[in-house]
C-alpha positions as CSV (number, residue, x, y, z in Angstrom):
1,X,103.4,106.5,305.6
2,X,100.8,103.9,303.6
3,X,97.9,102.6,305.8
4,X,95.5,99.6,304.3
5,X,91.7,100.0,305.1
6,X,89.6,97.1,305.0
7,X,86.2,97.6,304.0
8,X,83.3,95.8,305.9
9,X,81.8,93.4,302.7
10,X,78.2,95.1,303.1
11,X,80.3,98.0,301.3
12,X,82.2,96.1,298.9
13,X,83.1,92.7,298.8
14,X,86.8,91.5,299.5
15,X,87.9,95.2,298.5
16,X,91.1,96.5,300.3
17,X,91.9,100.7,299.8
18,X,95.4,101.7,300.0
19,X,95.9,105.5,301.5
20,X,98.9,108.0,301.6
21,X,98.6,111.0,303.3
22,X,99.3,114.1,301.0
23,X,102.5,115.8,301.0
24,X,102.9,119.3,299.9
25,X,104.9,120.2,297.0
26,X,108.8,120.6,297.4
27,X,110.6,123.2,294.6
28,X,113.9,122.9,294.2
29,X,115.8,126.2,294.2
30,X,119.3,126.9,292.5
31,X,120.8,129.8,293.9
32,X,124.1,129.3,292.2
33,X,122.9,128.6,288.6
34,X,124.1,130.4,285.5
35,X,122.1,132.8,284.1
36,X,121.3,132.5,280.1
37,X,119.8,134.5,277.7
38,X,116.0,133.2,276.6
39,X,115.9,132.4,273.4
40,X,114.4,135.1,270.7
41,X,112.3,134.8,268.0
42,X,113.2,137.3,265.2
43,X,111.0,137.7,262.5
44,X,113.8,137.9,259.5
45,X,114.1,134.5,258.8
46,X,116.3,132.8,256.6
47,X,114.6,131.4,253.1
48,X,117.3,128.6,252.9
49,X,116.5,127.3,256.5
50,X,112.7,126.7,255.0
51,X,113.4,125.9,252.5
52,X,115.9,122.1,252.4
53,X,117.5,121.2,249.5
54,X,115.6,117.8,249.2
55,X,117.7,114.9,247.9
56,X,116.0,111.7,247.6
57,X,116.8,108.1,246.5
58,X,114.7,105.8,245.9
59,X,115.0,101.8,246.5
60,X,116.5,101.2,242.9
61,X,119.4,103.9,243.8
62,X,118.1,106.7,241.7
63,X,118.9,110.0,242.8
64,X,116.3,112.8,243.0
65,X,117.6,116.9,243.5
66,X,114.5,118.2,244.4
67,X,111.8,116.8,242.2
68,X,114.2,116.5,239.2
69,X,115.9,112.9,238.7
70,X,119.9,113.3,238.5
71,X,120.9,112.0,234.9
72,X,124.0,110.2,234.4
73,X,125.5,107.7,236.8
74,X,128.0,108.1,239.5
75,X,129.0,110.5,242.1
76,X,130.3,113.4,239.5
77,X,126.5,113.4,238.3
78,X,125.3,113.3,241.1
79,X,127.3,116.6,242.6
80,X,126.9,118.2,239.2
81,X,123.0,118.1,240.0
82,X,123.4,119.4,243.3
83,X,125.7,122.3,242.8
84,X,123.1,122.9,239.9
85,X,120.3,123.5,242.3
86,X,122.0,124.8,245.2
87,X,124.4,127.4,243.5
88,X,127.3,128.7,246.2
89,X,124.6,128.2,249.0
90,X,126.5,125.2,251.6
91,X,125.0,126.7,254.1
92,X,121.8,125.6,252.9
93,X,120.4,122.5,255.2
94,X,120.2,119.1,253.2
95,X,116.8,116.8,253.9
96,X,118.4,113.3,252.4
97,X,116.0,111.0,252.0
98,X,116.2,107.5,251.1
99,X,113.8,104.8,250.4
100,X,114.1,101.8,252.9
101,X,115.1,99.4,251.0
102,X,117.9,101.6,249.3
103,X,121.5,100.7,250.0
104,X,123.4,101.6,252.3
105,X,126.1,102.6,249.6
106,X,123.8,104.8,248.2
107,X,123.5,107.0,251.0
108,X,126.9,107.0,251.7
109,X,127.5,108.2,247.8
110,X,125.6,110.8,248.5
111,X,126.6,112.1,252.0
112,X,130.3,111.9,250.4
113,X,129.0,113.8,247.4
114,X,127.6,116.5,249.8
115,X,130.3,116.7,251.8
116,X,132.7,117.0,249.1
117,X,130.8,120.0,248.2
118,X,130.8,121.6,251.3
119,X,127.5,121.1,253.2
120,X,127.7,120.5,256.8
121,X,123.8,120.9,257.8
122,X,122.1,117.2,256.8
123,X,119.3,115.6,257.9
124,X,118.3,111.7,257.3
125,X,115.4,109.4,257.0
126,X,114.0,107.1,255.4
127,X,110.5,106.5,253.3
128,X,107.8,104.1,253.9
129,X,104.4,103.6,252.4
130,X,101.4,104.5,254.8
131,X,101.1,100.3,255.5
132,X,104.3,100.0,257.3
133,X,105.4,98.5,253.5
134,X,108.9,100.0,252.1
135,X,108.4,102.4,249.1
């Protein structure tokens, strides 16, 4: 239930207060729920899961495999480069990460290329200068 007070105008001019009474707090309760295990932390952690193979293209469709610049053109470089750096590792995450105003068919090269190789554990985005500006 919502009541409106009107003050007198000595107290404040033209000034209406809106009041609800409190209610107290309902919980719900789930009786029938299924039961999980909590999460654990363990403190063996995999080195490849901090470390991302880090591909990155950049808006005139050069590939990068880590900080190195893939030489040749074409997909077959490209995968060379990759298998290079990340030996028989595929189940190594993947950071691909493209410049803005890259092409889409650059992206796609490589998430074939990847793919084709055998890594299933990709993430995307994209690159923007600090202005809101594409790289």
């Amino acid at each position: 239930m919502i009541a409106a007070v009107s003050r007198p105008a000595a107290a404040s001019p033209a000034s209406t207060v809106i009041t609800q009474p409190a209610r107290p707090a309902v919980t719900p309760t789930f009786p029938d729920r299924a039961k999980a295990p909590a999460p654990s932390a363990s403190a063996q952690t995999n080195p490849a899961q901090q470390n991302p193979l880090i591909i990155m293209i950049d808006r005139k469709g050069r590939y990068y495999v880590g900080s190195n610049q893939v030489l040749g053109e074409g997909e077959d470089a490209l995968k060379q480069a990759i298998a290079a750096a990340a030996g028989n590792d595929h189940d190594r995450p993947v950071s691909l990460r493209a410049d803005a105003m890259s092409t889409h068919q650059s992206v796609v090269t490589a998430m074939d290329a990847l793919g084709q190789l055998g890594f299933t554990r990709m993430s995307i985005a994209t690159t923007r200068t600090e202005s809101g500006q594409s790289q």
